[in-house]
N, C-alpha and C positions, 0 to 999 in steps of 0.2 A: 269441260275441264276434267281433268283428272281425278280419281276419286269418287267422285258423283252419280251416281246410275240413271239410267233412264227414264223412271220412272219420276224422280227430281225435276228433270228438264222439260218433262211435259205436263209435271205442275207449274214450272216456272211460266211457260206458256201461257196455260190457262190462266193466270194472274196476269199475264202483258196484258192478254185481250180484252179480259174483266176491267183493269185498271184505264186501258186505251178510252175507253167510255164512259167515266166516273164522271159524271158533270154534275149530277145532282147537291150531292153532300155539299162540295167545295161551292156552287154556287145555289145553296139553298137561302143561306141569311138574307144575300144581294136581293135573288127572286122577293121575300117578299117584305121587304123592304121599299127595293124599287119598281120593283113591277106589279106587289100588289098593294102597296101603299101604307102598308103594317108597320107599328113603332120596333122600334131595338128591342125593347122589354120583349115585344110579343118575337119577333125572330127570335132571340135568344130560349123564352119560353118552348119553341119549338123544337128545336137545336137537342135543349132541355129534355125533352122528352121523347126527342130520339135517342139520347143517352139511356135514359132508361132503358127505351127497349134493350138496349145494347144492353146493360148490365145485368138485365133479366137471361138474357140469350147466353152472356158469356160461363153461365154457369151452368142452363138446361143443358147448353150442347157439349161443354167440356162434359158431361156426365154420359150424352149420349153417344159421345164419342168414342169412351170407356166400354158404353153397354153394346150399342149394336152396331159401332164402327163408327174409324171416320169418314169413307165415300158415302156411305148413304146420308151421314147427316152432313156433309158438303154438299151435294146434290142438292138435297132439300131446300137447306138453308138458299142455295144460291137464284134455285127457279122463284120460292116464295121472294128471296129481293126482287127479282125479276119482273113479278107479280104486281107487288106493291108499287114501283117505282112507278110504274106504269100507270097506276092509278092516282097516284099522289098527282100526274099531271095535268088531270082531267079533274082535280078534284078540287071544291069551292066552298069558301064557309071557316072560321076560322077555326070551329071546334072538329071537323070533316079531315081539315089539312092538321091538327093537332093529331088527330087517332091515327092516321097513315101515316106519318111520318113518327109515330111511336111503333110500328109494325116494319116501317124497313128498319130503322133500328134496329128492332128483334134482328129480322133474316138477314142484315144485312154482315152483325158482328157473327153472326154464328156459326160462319164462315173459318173464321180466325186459332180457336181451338180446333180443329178437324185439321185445317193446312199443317199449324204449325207440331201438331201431333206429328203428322206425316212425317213432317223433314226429320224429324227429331228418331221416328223408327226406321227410315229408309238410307240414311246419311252416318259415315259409321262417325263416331265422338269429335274422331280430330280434325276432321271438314264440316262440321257443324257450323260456326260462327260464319266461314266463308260461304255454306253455303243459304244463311241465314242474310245473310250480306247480298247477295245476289238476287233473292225473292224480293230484298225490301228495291235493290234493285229497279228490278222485273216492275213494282207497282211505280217507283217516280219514273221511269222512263214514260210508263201511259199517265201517270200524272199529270208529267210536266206537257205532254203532248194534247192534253186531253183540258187543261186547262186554258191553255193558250188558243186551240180552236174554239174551247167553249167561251168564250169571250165575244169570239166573232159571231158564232153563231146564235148568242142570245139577242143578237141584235136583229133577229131574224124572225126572234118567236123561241118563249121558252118555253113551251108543247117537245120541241125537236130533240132540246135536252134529256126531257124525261122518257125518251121513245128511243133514242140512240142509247141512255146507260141500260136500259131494261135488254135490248137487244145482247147485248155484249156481255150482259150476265150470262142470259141464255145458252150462249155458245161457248161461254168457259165450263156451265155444269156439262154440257155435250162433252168436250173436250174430257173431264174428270170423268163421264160414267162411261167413255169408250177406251179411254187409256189408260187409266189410274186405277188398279186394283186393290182391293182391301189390305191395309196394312195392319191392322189393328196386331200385337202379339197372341199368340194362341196360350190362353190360358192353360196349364196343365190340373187333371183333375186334382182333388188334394181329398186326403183322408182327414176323417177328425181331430187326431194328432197334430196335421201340416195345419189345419187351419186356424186352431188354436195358437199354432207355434208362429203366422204367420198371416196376422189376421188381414182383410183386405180393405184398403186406404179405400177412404171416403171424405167426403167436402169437410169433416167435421175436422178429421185426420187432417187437412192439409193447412185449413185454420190455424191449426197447432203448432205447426211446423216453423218455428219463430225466426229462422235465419230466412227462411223463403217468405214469410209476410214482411220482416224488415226491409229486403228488396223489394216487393211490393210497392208499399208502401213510401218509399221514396219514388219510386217511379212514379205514383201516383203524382205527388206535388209536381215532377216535370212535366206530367202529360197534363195537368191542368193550365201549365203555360202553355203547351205545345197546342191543345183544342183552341187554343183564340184564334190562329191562324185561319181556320177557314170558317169562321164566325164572328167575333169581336172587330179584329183584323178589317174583316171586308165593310162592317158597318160605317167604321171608323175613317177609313177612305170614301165611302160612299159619302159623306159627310165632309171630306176635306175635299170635295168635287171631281174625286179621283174616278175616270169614266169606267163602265165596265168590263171595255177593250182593255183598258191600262190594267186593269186590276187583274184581270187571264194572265197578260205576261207578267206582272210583278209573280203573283203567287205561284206564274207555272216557274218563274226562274230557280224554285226550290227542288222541284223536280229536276229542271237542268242540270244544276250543281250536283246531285245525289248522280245523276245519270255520270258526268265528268270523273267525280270526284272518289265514287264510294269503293271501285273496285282495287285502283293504287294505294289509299289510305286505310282500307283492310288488310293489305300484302303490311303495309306500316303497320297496323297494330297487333298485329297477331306478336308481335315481341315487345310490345310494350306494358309497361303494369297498370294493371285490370283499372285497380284502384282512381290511378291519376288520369285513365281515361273517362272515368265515369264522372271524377270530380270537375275533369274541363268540361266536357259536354254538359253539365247542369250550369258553368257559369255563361257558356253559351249562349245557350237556350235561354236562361233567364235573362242576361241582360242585352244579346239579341233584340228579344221583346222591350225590352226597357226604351232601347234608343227611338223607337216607335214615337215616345211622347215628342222627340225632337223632330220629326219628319213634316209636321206643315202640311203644305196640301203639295210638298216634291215628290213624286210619282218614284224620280230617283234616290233619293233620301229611303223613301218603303223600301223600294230595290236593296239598297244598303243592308238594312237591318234582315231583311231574307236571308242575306248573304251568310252573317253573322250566326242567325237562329241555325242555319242548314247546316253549317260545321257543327253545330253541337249535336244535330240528328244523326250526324254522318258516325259520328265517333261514337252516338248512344246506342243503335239498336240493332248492331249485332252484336256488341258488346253482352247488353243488356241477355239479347235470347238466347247466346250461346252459356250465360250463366242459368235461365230460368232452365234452360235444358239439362243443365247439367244437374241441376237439383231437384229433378223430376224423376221418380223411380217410373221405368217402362208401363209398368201396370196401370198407372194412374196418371200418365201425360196428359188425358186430354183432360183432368178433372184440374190438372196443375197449370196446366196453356189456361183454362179456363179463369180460374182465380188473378193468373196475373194477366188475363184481357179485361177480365174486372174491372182492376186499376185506369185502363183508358177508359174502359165505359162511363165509371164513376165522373171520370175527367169530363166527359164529352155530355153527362144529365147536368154534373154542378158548374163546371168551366161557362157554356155560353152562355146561364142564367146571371151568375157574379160579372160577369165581364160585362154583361147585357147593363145590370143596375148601377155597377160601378162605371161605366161609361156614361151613363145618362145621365145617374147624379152629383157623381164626383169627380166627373173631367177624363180627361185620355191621361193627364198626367198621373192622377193617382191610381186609374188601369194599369198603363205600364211599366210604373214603380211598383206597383204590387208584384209584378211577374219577377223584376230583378230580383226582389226583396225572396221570393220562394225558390227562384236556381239558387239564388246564396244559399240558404237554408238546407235544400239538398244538396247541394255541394258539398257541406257541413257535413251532413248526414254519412256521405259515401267514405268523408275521411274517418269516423268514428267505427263505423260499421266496418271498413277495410284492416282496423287495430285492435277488432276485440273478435279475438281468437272462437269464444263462446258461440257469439253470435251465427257467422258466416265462416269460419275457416275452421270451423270441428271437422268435418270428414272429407273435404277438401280443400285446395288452395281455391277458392272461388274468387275471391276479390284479393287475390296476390298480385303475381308479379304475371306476364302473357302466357310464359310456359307455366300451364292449368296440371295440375296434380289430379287426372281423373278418376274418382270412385267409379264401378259400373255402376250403374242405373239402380238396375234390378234387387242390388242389396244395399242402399244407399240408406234405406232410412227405416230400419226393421223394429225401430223404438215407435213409431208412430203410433196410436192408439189407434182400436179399430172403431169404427163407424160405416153406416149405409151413407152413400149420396145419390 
């Protein structure tokens, strides 16, 4: 497409193939639940602490994305998941499979600042959201692909899953270190005057930064609904005798829809206000998940509520990253991508553990009334935050109307305080 340069389109690549093999995560809870015999508390526990790594990761690598580039810490990040995954499937014991699966965690989020740094330096401002739109894309097309065969083929031995996503890592980092060259921006040297005058953003800086933690921050609460999906979700059907064929296509049907749906209702949103699109994708999203407690053991009914949750995904996250980009000065993208991968990390350590205990001791019903109860909430959220000028619309229209009032980057936020990160 137009606009877009080529070094975009063979990141978007390297995310088909990466994503084509993703069988792990999505079917981790089911794996040891039904196939290694473990309670929900303890998937969820695990789930748990591969969030961790994740929130550990989204921060190293936003930092060292900043210091010694994003390909190299892409590369890394993607052979070390590579690594791991491989070994999580050969691996026995439940504190063995707790410590590995806290390590793809690590490699496997640290990924996520380093990509979305890129798009963000190689894409100019006003193909950003689209071309944000097409990566996420890029990963539900092999989702939705990769979910649906992994269904089948767990029924085969689930050795093959963890030997097929390792593989597929491998040749998207191939993919990134023969095609993708350093985007990082070239520092210019600064005398003691410029630096004084203009000092350099660090994690502590960006902490501070209160229009960009308030988005955070809500996103946080949707992505804590959005993590049930491939953990609560599958326990919960595992449970309603939903098989683990049926379960690849309900959940790959989310991928489908994102695959149908995302590239027509991007061309829709680029003129629609920011605001009222953030605000429907949280009621989505949340009550999406809600109708969940109505679903039974109808394989179709699940299907339904997929339906539901995936429009609010469709309209959240390029919405979402073409804002978090826009609020990220050039210098410090990957410390700023880093902070708000955070926020899902957070999601994906606290999301499967609450879903885990609230499912066991309080029912599916009060599980996924909790979820409606938190899209309300952010929902809430997006309209207060869209109305206070202070907040989010000091130095640009950020959560306006579609046509975005863009600050450059690079002078966006010269009040920041300095800090190392």
């Amino acid at each position: 497409m137009s606009g877009l340069p080529r070094q975009f389109w063979w990141l978007w690549t390297s995310t088909l193939i990466n994503k084509l093999g993703a069988f792990v995560v999505t079917f981790l809870a089911l794996y040891l639940t039904t196939e290694r015999g473990y309670s929900a508390s303890y998937a969820g526990l695990v789930a748990s602490l591969f969030g961790l790594g994740s929130a550990i990761a989204s921060l190293v690598a936003g930092v060292l994305s900043d210091r010694i580039g994003r390909r190299p810490t892409l590369v890394a990040a993607q052979l070390g998941t590579a690594l791991f995954t491989a070994v999580l499937g050969f691996t026995d014991g439940q504190v063995a499979i707790a410590v590995v699966a806290f390590l793809v965690g690590f490699c496997n989020n640290a990924t996520r600042p380093a990509t979305s740094a890129i798009i963000a330096d190689i894409v100019p401002a006003e193909h950003r959201v689209r071309a944000f739109a097409l990566n996420y894309w890029a990963i539900n097309i092999g989702f939705g692909l990769s979910a649906a065969a992994a269904g089948l083929i767990a029924t085969h031995g689930y050795l093959t899953l963890f030997l097929l996503d390792a593989l597929s890592t491998v040749i998207c980092a191939v993919v990134i270190f023969v095609r993708i060259p350093e985007t990082k921006p070239d520092t210019p040297a600064l005398t003691a005057d410029d630096a004084r005058a203009r000092p350099r953003i660090g994690l502590v800086a960006v902490f501070r930064d209160g229009r960009f933690m308030a988005v955070v921050a809500l996103n946080l609460l949707l992505a804590l609904v959005a993590q049930q999906g491939s953990t609560t979700l599958a326990v919960d059907m595992g449970r309603a005798g939903i098989t683990s064929t049926q379960y690849g296509l309900v959940i790959g049907l989310n991928g489908l829809l994102i695959v149908v749906l995302q590239i027509p209702l991007t061309r829709w949103m680029e003129r629609r206000d920011r605001t009222a699109l953030l605000v429907a994708s949280a009621l989505f999203i949340g009550w999406g998940f809600g109708l969940t407690s109505l679903a039974g053991s109808s394989a179709w009914f699940y299907a339904l509520t997929v339906v539901v949750w995936t429009l609010g995904e469709i309209l959240n996250a390029p919405t979402m990253m073409g804002l978090v980009a826009e609020l990220s000065p050039a210098e410090a993208r990957g410390r700023y991508q880093g902070v708000y991968s955070l926020s899902w990390s957070l999601a994906s350590c606290l999301g499967p553990a609450a879903g885990g205990v609230l499912l066991e001791r309080a029912g599916s019903g009060v599980m996924w009334g909790a979820c409606a109860v938190l899209g309300t909430v952010a929902a809430g959220g997006y309209v207060l935050l869209g109305r206070r000028p202070g907040a989010a619309l000091a130095k640009s229209d950020v959560l306006g109307t579609g046509t975005v009032r863009v600050v450059p980057t690079e002078t966006a936020a010269p009040e920041r305080a300095a800090t190392g990160g």
